[in-house]
C-alpha positions in Angstrom: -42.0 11.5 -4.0 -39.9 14.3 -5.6 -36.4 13.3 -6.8 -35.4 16.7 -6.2 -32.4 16.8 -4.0 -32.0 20.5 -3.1 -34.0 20.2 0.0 -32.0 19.4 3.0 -33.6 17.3 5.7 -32.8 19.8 8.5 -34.1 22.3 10.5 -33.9 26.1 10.0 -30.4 27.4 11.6 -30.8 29.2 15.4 -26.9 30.4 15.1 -26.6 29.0 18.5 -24.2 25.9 19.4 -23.0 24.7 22.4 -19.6 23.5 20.5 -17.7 20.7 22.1 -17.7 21.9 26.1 -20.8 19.6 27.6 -19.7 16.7 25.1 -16.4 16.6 26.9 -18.3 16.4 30.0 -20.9 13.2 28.9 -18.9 10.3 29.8 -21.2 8.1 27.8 -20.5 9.5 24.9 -16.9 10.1 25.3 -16.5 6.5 25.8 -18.3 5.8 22.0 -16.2 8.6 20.9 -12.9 7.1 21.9 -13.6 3.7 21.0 -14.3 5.0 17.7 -11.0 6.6 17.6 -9.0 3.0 18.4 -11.8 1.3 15.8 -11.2 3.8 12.8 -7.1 3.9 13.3 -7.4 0.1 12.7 -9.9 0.1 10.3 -7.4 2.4 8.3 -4.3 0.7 9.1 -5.5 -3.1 8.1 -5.9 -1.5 4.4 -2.7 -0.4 4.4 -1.1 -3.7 6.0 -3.1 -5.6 2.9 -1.9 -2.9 0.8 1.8 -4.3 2.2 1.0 -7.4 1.9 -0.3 -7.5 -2.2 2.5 -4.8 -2.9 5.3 -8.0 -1.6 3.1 -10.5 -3.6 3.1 -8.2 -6.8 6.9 -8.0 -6.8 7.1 -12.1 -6.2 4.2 -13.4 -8.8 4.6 -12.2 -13.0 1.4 -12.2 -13.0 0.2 -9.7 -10.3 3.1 -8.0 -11.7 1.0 -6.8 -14.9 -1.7 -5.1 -12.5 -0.5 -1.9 -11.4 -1.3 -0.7 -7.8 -4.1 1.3 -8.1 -5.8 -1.4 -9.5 -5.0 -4.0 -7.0 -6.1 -1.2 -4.3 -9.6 -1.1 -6.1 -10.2 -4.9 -5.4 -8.9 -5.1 -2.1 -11.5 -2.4 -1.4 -13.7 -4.8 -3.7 -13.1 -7.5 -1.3 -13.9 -4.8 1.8 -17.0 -3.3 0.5 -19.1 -6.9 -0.5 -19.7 -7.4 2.7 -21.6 -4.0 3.0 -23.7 -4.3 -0.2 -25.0 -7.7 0.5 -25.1 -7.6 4.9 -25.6 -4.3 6.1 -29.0 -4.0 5.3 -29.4 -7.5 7.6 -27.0 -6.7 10.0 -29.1 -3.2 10.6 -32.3 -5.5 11.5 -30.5 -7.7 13.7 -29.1 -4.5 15.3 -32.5 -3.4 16.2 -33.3 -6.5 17.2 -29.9 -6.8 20.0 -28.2 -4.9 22.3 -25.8 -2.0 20.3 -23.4 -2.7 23.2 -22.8 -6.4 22.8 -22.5 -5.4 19.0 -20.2 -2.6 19.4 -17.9 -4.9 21.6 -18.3 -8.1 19.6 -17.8 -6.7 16.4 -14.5 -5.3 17.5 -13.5 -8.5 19.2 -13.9 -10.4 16.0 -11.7 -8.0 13.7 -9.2 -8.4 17.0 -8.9 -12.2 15.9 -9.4 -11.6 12.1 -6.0 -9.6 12.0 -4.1 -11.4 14.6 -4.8 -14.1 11.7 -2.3 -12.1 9.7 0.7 -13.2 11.4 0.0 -17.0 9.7 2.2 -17.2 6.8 -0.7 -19.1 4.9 -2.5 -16.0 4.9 0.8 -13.7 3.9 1.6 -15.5 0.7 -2.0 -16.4 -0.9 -3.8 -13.9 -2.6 -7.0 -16.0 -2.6 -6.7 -15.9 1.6 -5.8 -12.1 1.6 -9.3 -11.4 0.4 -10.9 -13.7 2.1 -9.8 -12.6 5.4 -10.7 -8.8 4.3 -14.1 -10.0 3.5 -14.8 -11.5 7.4 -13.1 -8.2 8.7 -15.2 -6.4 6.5 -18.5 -8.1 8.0 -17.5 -7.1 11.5 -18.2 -3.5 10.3 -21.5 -3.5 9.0 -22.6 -4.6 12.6 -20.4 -1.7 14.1 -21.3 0.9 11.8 -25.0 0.8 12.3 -24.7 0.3 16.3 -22.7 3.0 16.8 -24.5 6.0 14.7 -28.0 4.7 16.3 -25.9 5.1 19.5 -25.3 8.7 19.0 -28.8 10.3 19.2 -29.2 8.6 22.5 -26.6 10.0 24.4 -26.6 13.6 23.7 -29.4 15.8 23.4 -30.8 17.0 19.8 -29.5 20.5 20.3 -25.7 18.7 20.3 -26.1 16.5 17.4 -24.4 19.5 15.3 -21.3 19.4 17.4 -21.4 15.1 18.0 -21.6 14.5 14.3 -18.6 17.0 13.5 -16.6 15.1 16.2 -17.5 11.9 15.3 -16.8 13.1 11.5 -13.3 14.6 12.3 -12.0 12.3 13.9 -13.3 9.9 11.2 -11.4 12.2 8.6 -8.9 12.4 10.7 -8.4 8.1 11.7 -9.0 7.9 7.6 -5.8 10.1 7.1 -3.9 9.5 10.0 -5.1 5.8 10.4 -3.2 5.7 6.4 -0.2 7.4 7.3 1.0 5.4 10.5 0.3 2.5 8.9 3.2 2.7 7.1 6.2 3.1 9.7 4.3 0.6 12.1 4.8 -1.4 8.8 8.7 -0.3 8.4 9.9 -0.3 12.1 7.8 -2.9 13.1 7.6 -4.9 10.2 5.3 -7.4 8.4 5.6 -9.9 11.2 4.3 -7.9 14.1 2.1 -4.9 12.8 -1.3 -7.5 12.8 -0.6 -7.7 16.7 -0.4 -3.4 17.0 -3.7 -3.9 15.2 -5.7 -6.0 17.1 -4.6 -4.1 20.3 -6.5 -0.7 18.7 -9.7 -3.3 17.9 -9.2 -4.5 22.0 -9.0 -1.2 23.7 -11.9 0.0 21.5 -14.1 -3.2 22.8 -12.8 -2.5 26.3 -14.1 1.4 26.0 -17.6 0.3 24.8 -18.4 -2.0 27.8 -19.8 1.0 29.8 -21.7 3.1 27.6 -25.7 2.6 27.8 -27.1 0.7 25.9 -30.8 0.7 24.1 -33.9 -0.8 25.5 -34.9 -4.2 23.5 -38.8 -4.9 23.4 -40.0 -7.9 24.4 -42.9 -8.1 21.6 -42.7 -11.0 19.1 -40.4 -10.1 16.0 -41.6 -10.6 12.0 -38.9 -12.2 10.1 -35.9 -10.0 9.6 -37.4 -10.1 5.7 -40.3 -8.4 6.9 -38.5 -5.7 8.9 -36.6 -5.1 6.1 -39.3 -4.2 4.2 -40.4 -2.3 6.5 -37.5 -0.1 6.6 -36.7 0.4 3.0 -40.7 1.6 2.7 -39.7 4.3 5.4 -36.9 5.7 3.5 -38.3 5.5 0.1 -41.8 7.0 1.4 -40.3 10.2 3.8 -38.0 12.4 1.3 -36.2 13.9 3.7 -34.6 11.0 4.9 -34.1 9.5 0.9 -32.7 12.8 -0.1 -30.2 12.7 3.1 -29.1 9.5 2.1 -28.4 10.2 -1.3 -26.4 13.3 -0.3 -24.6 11.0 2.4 -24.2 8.6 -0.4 -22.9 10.7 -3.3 -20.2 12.3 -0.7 -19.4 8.4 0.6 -18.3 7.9 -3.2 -16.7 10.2 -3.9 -14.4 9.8 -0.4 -13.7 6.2 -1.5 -12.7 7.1 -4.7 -9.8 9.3 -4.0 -8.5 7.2 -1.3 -7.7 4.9 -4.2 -6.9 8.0 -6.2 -4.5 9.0 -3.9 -2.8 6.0 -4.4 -2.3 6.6 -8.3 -1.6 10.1 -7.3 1.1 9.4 -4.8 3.3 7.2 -7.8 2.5 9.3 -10.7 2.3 12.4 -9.8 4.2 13.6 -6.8 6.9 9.9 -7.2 6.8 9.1 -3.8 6.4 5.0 -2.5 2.6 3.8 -3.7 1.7 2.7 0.2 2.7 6.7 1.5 -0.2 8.0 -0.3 -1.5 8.1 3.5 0.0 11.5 3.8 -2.3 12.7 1.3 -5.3 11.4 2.9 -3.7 12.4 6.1 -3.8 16.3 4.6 -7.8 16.0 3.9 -8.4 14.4 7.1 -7.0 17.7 8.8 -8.5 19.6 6.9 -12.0 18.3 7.0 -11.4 18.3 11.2 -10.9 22.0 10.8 -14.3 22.1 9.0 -16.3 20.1 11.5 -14.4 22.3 14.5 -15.8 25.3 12.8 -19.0 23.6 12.2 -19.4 22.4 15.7 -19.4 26.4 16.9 -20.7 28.1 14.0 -22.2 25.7 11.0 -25.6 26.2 13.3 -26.0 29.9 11.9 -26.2 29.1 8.0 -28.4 27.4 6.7 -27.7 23.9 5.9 -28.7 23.6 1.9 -25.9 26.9 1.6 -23.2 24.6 3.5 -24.2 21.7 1.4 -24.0 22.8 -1.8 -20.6 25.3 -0.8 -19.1 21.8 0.0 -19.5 19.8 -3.3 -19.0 22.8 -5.4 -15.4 23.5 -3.5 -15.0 19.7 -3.4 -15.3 19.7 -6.9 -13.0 22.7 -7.5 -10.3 21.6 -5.1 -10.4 17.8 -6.9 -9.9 19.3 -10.6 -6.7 21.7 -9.2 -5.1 18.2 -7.9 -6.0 17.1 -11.3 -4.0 19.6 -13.1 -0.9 19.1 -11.0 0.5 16.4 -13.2 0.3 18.2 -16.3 1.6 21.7 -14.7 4.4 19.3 -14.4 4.8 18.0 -17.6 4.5 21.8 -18.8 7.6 22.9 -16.8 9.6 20.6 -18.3 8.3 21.0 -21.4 9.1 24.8 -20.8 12.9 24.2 -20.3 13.3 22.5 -16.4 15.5 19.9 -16.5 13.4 17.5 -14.1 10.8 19.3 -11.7 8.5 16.9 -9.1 6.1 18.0 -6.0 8.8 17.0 -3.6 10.2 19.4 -0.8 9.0 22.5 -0.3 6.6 22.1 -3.6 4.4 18.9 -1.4 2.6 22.1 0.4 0.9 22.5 -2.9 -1.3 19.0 -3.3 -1.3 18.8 0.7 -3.2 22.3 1.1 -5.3 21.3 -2.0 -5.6 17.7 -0.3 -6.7 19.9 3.1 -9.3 22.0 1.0 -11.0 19.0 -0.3 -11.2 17.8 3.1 -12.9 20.7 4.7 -15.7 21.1 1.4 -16.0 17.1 3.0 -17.1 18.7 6.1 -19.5 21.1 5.5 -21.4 18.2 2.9 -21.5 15.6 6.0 -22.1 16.9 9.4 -25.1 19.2 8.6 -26.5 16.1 6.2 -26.3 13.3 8.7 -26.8 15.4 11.8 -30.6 16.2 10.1 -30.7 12.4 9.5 -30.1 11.1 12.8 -32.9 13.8 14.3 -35.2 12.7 11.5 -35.3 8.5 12.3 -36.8 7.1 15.3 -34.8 5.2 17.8 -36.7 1.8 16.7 -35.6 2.4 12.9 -32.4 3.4 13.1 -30.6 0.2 12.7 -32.5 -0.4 9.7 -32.7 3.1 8.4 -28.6 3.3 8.9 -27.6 -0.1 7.9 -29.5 0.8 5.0 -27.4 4.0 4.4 -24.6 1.7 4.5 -25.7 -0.4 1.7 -26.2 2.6 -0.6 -23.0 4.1 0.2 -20.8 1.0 -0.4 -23.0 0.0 -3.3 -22.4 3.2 -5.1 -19.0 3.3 -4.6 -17.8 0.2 -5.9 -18.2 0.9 -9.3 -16.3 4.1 -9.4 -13.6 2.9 -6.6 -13.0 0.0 -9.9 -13.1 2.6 -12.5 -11.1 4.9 -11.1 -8.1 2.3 -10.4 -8.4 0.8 -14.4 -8.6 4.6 -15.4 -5.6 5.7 -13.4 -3.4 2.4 -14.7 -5.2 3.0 -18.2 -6.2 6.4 -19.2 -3.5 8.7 -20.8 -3.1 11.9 -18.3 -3.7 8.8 -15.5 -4.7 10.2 -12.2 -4.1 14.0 -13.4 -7.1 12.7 -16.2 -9.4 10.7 -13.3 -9.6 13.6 -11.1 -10.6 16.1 -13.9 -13.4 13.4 -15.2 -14.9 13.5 -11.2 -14.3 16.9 -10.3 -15.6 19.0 -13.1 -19.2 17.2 -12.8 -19.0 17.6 -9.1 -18.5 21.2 -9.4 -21.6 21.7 -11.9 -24.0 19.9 -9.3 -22.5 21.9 -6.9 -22.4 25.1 -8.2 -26.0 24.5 -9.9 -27.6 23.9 -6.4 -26.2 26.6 -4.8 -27.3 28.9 -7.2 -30.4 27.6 -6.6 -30.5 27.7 -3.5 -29.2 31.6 -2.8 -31.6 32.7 -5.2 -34.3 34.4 -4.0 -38.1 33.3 -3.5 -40.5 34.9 -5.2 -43.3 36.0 -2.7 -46.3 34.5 -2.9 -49.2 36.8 -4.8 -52.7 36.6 -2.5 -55.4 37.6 -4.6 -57.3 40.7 -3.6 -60.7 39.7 -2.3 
């Protein structure tokens, strides 16, 4: 099999979408759609409560003390992200095996409970508990995650994959950002003691959504052992390239997501001085602004092909990532030129949130075209496996970095400003190197005369 990635598991563009109109109308898939909303606003805002949480525990203990936030960020999203390296390529069997709407409601029944747990002060004031209990949240997602994107294909038709993925992936972006950023006053006006409650009720109403949506057609024929179907499943990916290459693109965007969601956390303290739990207001910035990629997508991404959208996105996401990068020492460099203080507050914050918005969108046009191909490309019988799979690469691939990052940004003169010019730069050299690549011409094909 070629480890080529340039080829894009996708068919040749038609320049004709339907856009969001008969989605709107499919009450099956509104109802996943929604649920996912109420699912991904908690997902979001449980990181920042913990965030809360180990931010009171820091200023209490001498010895969390000496970790800085960003660090302490990176392994809470440790503790988060075990969970999908060791159980989501199980949990993508087992969801083949049962019915994706028992999971989709279980799942969010259990992180329901999990946060309600919050409210015990046993779990408030030990660390060691913290990460436990983000560790069984954690494990009701890698059920959720495959059950719903196998859900997707079956309830709209292949012609609106284009315009379900860029809904699904906007309001993803847009939970991610958003999800961040209300986290924080639910935090402040509602305070430590009652936010976990707020939260469950999101994880309820999405299980209460998901109770009428259809739901897939079990066989009746004797199973291997999950082992076996495994096996099965991982020969399927590594033996059709279109799907490998997919996930690879799926996972080298996954990573680089992660990473500055953690970077924004270094970047909100150093860089632009504001509290280290509002860094959801960056995140909130690329969420917006990868929605108004998908929106666009949704209508027009169908008429271009999908290597040119692909490649676009990582060489802009690159771009936008190195300008962040260089906002802290533009600072430094205005004060050095004769400013008495300068920071990105007021009227200046436009600067890192348009930046923030940019990045967001390059997100977009990386994603929907990528995992739309995907989920035409797997068969309705794999996808469990195939996407829990996708799941384990993804969180694999990003743990490594997500730690990096947070040591480099504590560690590393330049912090953040230097972290975000170490990822972008390389990102913009794949990019641009693919797209050049891929505008370039074909040579026509010589027949030989006779």
């Amino acid at each position: 099999m070629s480890s080529d990635i340039s080829d894009l598991p996708c068919e040749e563009p038609t320049g004709k979408s339907a856009g969001f109109g008969p989605l709107m109308k499919n009450r099956q898939f509104m109802s996943l759609w929604i649920a996912q909303i109420f699912s991904q606003f908690a997902d979001r805002a449980v990181f920042v409560l913990f965030v809360a949480i180990l931010t009171i525990q820091q200023s209490h203990n001498a010895v969390l003390a000496e970790s800085g936030a960003a660090q302490m960020t990176s392994w809470l999203y440790v503790a988060f992200t075990i969970p999908a390296v060791l159980l989501s390529p199980i949990a993508g069997v087992y969801v083949d095996r049962w019915s994706h709407r028992s999971v989709l409601v279980l799942s969010n029944l259990f992180r329901a409970f999990c946060v309600a747990l919050v409210v015990l002060p046993q779990v408030s004031k030990s660390l060691v508990v913290d990460f436990g209990l983000a560790f069984l949240i954690s494990i009701g997602c890698q059920f959720f995650g495959p059950a719903e994107t196998a859900s997707i294909p079956r309830l709209v038709r292949k012609e609106e994959l284009y315009a379900a993925n860029s809904l699904f992936f906007t309001t993803m972006m847009i939970a991610l950002g958003f999800g961040f950023a209300i986290g924080e006053p639910i935090i402040t006006h509602i305070g430590l003691d009652h936010a976990p409650w707020v939260i469950s009720g999101f994880f309820l109403i999405a299980a209460a959504l998901l109770l009428g949506i259809k739901d897939n057609n079990l066989s009746s024929e004797p199973r291997e052992p999950w082992w076996e179907e495994l096996r099965f499943g991982l020969n399927y990916i590594s033996s059709n390239a279109l799907v490998f290459r997919a996930i690879l693109k799926i996972t080298i965007l996954f990573s680089t997501i992660i990473t500055l969601n953690i970077i924004a956390v270094g970047l909100a303290q150093q860089v632009l001085r504001i509290q280290a739990f509002q860094f959801g207001y960056i995140v909130a910035a690329a969420g917006a602004g990868m929605g108004i990629g998908n929106f666009w997508l949704a209508h027009h991404g169908q008429g271009v092909k999908p290597n040119v959208l692909v490649y676009t996105g990582f060489t802009g996401l690159g771009l936008f990532m190195s300008l962040l990068g260089c906002l802290g020492f533009l600072q430094k460099l205005i004060i050095l030129a004769g400013a008495q203080s300068f920071t990105w507050q007021g009227g200046w914050m436009s600067i890192p949130l348009v930046l923030s918005a940019l990045t967001g969108t390059c997100c977009a046009l990386v994603a929907v075209p990528t995992q739309a191909a995907l989920q035409a490309a797997v068969p309705e019988d794999l996808r469990g496996k195939v996407f829990g799979a996708q799941t384990t690469a993804m969180s694999a691939a990003s743990t490594i970095p997500v730690v990096l990052a947070g040591v480099l940004i504590d560690n590393l003169p330049g912090g953040v400003s230097s972290t975000l010019l170490i990822i972008g730069l390389p990102t913009v050299v794949f990019g641009g190197y693919h797209l050049m690549r891929t505008l370039r011409p074909s040579k026509p094909v010589e027949i030989p005369e006779g």
